[in-house]
C-alpha positions in Angstrom: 85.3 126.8 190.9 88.4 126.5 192.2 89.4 125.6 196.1 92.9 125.5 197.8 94.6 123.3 200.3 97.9 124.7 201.4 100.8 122.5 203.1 103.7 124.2 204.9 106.3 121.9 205.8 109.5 123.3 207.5 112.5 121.1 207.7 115.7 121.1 209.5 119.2 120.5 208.3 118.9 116.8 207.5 115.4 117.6 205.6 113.2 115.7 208.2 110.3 117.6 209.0 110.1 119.9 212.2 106.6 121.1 211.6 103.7 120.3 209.2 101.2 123.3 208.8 98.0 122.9 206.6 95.2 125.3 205.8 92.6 125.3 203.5 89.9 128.2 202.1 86.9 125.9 204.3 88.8 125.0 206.7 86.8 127.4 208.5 89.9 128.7 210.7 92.0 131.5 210.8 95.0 130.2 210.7 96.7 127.0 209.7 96.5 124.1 211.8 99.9 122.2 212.9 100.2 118.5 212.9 103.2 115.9 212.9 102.3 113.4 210.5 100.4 113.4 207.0 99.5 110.9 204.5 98.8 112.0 200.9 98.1 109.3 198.3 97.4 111.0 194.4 96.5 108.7 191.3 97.7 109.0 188.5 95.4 107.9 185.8 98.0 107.7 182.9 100.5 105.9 184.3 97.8 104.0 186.7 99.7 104.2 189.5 100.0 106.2 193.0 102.1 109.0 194.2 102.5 109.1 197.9 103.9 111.9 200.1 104.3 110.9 204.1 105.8 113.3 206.2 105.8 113.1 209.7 108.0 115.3 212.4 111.1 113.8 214.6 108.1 114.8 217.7 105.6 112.1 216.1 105.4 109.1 218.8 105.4 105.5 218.2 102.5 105.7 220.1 100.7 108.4 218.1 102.2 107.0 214.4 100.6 103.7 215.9 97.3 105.6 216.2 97.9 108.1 213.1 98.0 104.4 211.2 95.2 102.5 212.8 92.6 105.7 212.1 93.9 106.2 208.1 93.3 102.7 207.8 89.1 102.7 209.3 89.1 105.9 207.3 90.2 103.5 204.0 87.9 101.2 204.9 85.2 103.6 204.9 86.1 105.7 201.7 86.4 102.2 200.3 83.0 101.5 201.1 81.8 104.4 199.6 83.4 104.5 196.0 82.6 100.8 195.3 79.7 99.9 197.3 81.2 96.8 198.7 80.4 96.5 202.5 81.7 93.0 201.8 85.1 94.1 201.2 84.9 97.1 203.4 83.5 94.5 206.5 87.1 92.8 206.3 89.2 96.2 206.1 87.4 96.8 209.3 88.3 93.3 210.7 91.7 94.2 209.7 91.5 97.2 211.6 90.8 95.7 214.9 92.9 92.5 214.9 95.9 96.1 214.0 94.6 97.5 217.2 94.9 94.9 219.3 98.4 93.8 217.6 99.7 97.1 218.2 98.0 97.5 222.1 96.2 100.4 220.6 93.4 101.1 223.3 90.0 101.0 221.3 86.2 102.4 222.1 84.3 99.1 222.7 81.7 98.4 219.7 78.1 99.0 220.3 76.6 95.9 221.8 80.0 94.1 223.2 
């Protein structure tokens, strides 16, 4: 079985993205979704290395980037987590993660029990 993830990107005259469209076969909508900044890492298990691909749109804020960044990197954390088994490792991504938020004055949900 086969599955598709589609990524539309139209850019302007200096090639800088002026919309990001994405849809895929379970995304369970209709029609693509639109958003102004992605973040696609690939490895590449010959040359053990990654490819990367960001894109983001001239609308993207430095408010939303500062966001966009601090919720790819709890998402590392936890996909980290997952493929090693090392809440050890994971625990100070997540540390990481915070003292980012505060740094950046990114307004955070209180943890449970603070």
């Amino acid at each position: 079985m086969k599955k598709q993830i589609r990524i539309n990107v139209d850019l302007d005259h200096e090639n800088v993205p002026k919309s990001i469209e994405w849809d895929a076969e379970d995304a369970g909508e209709t029609e693509p979704a639109a958003c102004k900044a992605m973040i696609m890492s690939l490895w590449d298990h010959r040359r053990k290395n990654t490819m990367r691909l960001d894109l983001w749109t001239r609308d993207m804020t430095v408010d939303e980037m500062k966001i966009f960044f601090h919720e790819t990197l709890i998402t590392m954390a936890d996909t980290l987590e997952k493929s090693i088994a090392d809440d050890r490792i994971a625990g100070d991504m997540r540390d990481f993660c915070a003292y980012f938020a505060e740094k950046m004055e990114i307004a955070t949900p209180d943890e449970p029990g603070t």
